[in-house]
MOPAC internal coordinates of N, CA, C and O (Angstrom, degrees):
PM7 1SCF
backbone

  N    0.0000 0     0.00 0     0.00 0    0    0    0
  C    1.4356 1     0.00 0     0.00 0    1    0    0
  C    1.5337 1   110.76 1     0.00 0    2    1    0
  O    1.2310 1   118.50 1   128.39 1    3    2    1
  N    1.3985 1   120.46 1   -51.61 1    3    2    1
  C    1.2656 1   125.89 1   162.98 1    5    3    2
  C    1.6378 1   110.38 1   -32.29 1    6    5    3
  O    1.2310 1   125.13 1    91.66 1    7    6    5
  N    1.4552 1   107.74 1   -88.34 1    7    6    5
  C    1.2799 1   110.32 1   165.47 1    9    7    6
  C    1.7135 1   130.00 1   -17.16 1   10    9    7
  O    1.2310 1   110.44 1   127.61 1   11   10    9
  N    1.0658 1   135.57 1   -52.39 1   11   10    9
  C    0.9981 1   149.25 1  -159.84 1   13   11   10
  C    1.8473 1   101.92 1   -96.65 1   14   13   11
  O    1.2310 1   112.68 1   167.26 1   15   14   13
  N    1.1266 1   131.43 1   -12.74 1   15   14   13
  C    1.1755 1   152.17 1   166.97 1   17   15   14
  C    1.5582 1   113.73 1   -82.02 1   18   17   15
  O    1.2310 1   127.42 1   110.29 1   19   18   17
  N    1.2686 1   103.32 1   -69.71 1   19   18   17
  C    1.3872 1   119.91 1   151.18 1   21   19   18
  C    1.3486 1   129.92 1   -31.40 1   22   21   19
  O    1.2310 1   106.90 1   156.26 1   23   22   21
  N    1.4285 1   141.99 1   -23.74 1   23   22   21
  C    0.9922 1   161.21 1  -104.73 1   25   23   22
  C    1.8208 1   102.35 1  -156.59 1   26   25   23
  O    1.2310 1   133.38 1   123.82 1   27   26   25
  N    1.3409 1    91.74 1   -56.18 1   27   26   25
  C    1.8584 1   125.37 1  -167.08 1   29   27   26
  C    1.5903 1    88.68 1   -60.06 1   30   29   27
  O    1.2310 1   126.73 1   110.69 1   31   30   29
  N    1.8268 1   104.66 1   -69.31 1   31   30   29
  C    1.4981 1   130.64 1  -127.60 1   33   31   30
  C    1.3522 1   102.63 1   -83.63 1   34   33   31
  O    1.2310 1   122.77 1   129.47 1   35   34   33
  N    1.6827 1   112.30 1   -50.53 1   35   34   33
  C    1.3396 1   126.39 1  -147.70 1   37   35   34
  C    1.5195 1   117.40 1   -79.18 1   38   37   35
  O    1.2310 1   105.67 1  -154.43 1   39   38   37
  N    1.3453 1   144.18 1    25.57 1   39   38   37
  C    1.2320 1   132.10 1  -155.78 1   41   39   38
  C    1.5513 1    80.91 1  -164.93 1   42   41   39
  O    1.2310 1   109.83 1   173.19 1   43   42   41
  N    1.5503 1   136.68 1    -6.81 1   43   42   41
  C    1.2887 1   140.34 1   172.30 1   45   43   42
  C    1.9448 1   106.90 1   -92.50 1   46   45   43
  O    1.2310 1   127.86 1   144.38 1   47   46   45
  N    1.5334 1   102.48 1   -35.62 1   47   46   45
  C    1.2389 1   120.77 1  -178.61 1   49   47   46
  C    1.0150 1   128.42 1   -72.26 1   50   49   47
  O    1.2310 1   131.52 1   148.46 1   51   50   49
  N    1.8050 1    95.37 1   -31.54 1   51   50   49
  C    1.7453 1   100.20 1   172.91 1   53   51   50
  C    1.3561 1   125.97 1   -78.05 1   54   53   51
  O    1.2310 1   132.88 1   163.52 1   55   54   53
  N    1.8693 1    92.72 1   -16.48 1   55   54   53
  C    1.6895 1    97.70 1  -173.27 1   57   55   54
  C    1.6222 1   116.07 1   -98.44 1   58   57   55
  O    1.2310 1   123.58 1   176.49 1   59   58   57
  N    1.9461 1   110.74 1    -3.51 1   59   58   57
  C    1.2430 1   113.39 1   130.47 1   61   59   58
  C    1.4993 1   142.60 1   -33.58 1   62   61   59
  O    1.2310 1   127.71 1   109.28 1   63   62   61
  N    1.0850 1   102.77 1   -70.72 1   63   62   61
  C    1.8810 1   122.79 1   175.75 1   65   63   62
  C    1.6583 1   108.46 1   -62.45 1   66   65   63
  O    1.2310 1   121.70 1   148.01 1   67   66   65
  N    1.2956 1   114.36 1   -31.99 1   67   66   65
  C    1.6184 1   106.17 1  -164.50 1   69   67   66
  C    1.4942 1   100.55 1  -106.13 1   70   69   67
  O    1.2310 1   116.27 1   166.44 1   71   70   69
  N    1.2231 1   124.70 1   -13.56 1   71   70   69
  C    1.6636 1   135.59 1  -179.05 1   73   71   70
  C    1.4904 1    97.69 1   -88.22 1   74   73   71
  O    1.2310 1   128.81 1   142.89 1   75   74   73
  N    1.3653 1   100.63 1   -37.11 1   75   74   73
  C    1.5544 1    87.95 1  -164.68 1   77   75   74
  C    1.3983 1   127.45 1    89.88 1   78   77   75
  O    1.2310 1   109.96 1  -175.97 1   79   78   77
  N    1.0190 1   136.46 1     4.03 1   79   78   77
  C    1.3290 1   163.02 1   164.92 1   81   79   78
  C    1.5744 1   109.84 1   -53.89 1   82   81   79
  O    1.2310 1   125.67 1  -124.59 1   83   82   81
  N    1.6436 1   106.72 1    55.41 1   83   82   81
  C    1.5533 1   119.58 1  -173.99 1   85   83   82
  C    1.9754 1   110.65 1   -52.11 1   86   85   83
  O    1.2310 1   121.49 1   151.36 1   87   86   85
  N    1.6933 1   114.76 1   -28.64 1   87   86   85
  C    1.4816 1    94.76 1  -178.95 1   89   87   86
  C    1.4088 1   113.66 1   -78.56 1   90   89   87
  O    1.2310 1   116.28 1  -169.38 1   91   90   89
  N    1.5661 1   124.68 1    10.62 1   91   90   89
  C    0.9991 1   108.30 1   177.36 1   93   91   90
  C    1.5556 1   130.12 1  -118.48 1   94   93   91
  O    1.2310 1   141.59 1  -169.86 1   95   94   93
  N    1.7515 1    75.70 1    10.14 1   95   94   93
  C    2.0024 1   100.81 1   172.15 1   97   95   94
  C    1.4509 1   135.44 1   -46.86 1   98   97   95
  O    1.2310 1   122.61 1   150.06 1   99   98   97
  N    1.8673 1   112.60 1   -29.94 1   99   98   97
  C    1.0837 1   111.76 1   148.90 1  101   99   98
  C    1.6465 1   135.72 1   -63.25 1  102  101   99
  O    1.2310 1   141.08 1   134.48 1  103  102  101
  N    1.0598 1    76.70 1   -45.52 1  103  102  101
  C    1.8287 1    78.78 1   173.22 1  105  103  102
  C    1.3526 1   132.03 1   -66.25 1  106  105  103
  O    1.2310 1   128.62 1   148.47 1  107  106  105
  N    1.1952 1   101.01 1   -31.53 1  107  106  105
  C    1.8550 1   119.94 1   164.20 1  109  107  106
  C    1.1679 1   114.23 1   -70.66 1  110  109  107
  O    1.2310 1   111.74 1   161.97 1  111  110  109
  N    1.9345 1   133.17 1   -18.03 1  111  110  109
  C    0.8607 1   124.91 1   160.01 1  113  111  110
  C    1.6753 1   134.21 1   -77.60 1  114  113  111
  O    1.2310 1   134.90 1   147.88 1  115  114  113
  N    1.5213 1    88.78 1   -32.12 1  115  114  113
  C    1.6833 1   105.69 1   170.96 1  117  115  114
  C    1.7246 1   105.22 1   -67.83 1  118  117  115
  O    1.2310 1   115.06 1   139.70 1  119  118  117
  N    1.2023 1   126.97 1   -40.30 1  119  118  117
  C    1.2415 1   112.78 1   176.16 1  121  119  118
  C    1.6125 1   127.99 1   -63.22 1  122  121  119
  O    1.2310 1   131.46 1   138.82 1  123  122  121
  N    1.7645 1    95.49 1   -41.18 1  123  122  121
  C    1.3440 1    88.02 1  -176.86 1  125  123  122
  C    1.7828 1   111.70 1   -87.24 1  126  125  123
  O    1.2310 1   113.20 1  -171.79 1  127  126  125
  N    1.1467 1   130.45 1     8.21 1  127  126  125
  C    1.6660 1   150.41 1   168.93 1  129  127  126
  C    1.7285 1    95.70 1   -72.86 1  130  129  127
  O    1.2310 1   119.49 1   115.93 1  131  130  129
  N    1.3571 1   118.57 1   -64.07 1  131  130  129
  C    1.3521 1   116.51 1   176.59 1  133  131  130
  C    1.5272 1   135.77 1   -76.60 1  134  133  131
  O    1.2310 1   120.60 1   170.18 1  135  134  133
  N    1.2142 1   116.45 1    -9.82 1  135  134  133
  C    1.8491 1   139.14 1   157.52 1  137  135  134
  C    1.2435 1   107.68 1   -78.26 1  138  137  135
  O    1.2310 1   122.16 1   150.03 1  139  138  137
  N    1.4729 1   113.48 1   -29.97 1  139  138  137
  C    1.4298 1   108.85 1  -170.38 1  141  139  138
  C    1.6767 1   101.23 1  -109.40 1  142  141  139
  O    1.2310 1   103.22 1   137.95 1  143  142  141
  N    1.4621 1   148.43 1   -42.05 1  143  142  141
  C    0.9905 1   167.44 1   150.65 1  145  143  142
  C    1.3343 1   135.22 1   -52.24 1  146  145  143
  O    1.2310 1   125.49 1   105.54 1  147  146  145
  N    1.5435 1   107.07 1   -74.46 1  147  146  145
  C    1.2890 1   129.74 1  -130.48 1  149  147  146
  C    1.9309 1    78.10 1   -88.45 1  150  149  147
  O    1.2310 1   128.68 1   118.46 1  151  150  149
  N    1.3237 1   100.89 1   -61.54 1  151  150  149
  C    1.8318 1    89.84 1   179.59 1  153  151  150
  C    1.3233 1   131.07 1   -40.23 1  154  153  151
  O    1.2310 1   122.64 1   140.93 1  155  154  153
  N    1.5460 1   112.55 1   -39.07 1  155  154  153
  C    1.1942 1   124.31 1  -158.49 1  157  155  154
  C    1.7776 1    98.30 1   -80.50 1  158  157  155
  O    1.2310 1   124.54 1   126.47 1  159  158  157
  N    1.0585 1   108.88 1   -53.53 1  159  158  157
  C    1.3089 1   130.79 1   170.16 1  161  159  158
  C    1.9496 1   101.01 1   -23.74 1  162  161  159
  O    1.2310 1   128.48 1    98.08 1  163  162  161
  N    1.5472 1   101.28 1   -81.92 1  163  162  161
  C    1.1372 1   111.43 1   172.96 1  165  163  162
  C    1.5454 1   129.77 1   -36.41 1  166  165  163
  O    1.2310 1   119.97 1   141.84 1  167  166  165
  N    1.7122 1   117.66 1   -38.16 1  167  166  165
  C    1.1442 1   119.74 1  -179.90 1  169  167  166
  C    1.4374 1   105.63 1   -81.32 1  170  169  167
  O    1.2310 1   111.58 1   133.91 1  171  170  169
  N    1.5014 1   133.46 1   -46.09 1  171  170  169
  C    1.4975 1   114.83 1  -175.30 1  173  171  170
  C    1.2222 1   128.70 1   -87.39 1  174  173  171
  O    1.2310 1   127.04 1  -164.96 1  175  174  173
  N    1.9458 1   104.05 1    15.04 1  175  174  173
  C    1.4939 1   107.04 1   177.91 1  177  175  174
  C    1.1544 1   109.99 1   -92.06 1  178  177  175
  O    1.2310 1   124.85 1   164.44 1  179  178  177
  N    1.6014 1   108.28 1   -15.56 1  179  178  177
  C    1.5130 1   106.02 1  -172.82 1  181  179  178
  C    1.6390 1   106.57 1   -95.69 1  182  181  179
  O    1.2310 1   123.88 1   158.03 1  183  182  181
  N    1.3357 1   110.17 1   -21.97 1  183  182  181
  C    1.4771 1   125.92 1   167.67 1  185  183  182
  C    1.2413 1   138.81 1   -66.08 1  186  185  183
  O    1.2310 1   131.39 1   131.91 1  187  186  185
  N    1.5387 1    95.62 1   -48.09 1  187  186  185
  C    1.6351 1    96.12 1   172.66 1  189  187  186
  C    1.7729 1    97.88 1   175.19 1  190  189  187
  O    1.2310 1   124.34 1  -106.41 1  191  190  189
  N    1.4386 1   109.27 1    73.59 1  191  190  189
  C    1.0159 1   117.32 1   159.16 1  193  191  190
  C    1.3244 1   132.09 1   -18.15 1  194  193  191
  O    1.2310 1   110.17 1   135.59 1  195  194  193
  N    1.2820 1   136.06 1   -44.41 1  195  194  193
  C    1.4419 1   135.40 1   168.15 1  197  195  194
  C    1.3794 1   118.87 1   -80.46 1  198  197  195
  O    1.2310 1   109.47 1  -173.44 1  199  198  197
  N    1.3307 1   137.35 1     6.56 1  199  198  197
  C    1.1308 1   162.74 1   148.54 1  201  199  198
  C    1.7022 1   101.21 1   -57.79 1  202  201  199
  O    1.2310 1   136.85 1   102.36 1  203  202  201
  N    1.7375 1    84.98 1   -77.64 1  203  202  201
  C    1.5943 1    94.40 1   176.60 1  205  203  202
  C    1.6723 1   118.06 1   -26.03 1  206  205  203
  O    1.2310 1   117.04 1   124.58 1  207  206  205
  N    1.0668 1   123.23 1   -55.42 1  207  206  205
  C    1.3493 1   124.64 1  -161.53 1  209  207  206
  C    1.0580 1   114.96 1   -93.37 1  210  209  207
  O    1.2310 1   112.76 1   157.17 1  211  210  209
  N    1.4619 1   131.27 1   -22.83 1  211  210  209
  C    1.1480 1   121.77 1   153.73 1  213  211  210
  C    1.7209 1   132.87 1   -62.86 1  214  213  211
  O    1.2310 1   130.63 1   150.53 1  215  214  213
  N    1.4033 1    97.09 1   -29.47 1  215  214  213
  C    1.6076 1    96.41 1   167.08 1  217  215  214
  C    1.2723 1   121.08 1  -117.98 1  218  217  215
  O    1.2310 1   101.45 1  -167.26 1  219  218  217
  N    1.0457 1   151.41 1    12.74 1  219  218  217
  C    1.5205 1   153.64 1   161.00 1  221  219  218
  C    1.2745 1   121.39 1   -43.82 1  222  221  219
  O    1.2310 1   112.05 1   151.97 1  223  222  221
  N    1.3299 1   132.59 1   -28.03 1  223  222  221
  C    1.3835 1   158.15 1  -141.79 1  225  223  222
  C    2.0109 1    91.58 1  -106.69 1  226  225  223
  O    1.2310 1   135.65 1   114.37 1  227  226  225
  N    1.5131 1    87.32 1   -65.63 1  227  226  225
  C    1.8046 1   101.66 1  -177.12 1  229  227  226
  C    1.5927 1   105.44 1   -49.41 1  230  229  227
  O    1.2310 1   122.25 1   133.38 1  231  230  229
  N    1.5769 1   113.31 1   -46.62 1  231  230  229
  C    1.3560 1   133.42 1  -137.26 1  233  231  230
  C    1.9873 1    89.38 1   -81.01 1  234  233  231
  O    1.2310 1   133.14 1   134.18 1  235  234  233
  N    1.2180 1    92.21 1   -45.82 1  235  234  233
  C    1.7736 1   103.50 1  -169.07 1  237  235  234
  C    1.4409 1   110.60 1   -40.86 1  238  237  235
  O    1.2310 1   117.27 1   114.44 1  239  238  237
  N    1.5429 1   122.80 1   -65.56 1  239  238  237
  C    1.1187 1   125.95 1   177.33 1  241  239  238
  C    1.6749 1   126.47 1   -58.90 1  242  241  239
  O    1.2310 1   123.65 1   148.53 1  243  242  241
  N    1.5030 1   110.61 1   -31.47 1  243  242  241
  C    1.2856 1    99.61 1  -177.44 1  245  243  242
  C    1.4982 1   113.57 1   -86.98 1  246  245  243
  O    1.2310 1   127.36 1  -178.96 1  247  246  245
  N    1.6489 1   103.44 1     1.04 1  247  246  245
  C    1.7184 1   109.43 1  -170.14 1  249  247  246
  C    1.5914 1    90.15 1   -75.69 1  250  249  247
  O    1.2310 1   116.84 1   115.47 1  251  250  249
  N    1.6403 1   123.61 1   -64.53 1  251  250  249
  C    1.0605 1   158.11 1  -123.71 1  253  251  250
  C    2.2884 1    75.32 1   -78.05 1  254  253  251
  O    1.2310 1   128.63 1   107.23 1  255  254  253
  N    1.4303 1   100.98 1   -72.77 1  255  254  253
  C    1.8222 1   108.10 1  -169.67 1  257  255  254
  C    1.7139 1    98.86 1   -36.79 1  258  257  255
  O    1.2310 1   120.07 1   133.83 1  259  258  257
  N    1.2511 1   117.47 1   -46.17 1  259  258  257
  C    1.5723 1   135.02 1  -175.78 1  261  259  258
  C    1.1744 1   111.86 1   -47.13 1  262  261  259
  O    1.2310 1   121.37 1   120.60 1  263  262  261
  N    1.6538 1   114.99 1   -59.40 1  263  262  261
  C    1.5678 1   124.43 1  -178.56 1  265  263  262
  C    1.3294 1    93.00 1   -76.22 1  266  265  263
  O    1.2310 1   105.27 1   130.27 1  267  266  265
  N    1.0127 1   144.87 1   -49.73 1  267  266  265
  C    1.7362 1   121.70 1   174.79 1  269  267  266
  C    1.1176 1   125.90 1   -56.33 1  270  269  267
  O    1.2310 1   108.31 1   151.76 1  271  270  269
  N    1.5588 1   139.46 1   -28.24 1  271  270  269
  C    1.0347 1   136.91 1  -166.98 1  273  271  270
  C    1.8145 1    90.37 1   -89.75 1  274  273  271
  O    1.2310 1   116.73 1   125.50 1  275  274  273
  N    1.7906 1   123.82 1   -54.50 1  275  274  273
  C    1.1698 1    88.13 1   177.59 1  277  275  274
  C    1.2964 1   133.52 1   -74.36 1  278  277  275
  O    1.2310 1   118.72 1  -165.85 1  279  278  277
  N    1.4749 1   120.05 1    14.15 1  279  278  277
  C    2.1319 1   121.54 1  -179.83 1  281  279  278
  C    1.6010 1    86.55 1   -77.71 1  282  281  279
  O    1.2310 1   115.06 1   120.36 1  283  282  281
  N    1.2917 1   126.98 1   -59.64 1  283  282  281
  C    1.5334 1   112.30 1   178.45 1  285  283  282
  C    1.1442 1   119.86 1   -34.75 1  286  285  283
  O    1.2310 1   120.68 1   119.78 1  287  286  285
  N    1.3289 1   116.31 1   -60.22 1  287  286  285
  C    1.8270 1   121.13 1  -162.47 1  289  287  286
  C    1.8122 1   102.29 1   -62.02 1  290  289  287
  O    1.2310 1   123.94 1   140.02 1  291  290  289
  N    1.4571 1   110.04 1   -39.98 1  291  290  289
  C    1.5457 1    95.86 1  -172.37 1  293  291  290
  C    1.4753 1    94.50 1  -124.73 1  294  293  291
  O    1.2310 1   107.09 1  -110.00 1  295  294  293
  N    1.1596 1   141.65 1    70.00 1  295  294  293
  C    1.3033 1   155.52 1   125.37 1  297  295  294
  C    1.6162 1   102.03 1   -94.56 1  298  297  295
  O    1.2310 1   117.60 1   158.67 1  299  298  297
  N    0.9339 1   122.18 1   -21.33 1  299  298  297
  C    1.8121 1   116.97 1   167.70 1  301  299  298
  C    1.5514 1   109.05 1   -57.63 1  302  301  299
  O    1.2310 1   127.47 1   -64.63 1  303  302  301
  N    1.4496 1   103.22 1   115.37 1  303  302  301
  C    1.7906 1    97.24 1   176.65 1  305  303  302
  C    1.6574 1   115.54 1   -94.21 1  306  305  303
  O    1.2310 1   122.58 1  -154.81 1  307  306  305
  N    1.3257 1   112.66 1    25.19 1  307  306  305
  C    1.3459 1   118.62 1  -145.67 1  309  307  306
  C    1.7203 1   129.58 1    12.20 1  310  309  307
  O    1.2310 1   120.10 1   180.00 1  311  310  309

């Protein structure tokens, strides 16, 4: 689900932030909050909540470096 979010969001988000395209800053934030968050969130609450809370914290940052590195790779329009 991540993935597939990731996939959707990230190459629209980058050309938010680097265009500059400030009215669409909220929305670029909710996307990349839920590619990076909001899914993950969803899957281990329904899974196993105490899981959830022990790693969410770890999970945030390396989701977040992830979705940036791929908005670079396919924000290239060649």
């Amino acid at each position: 689900m991540m993935a597939i979010t990731t996939y959707l969001t990230t190459a629209w988000s980058m050309r938010v932030v680097l265009e500059r395209q400030w009215r669409k800053f909220p929305l670029m934030l909710f996307y990349t909050w839920f590619s990076v968050d909001g899914c993950y969130w969803i899957y281990w609450y329904n899974k196993n909540p105490t899981a959830l809370d022990r790693m969410r914290d770890a999970n945030l940052f390396a989701s977040l470096s992830l979705y940036g590195m791929c908005g670079l790779i396919w924000y290239y329009q060649g």
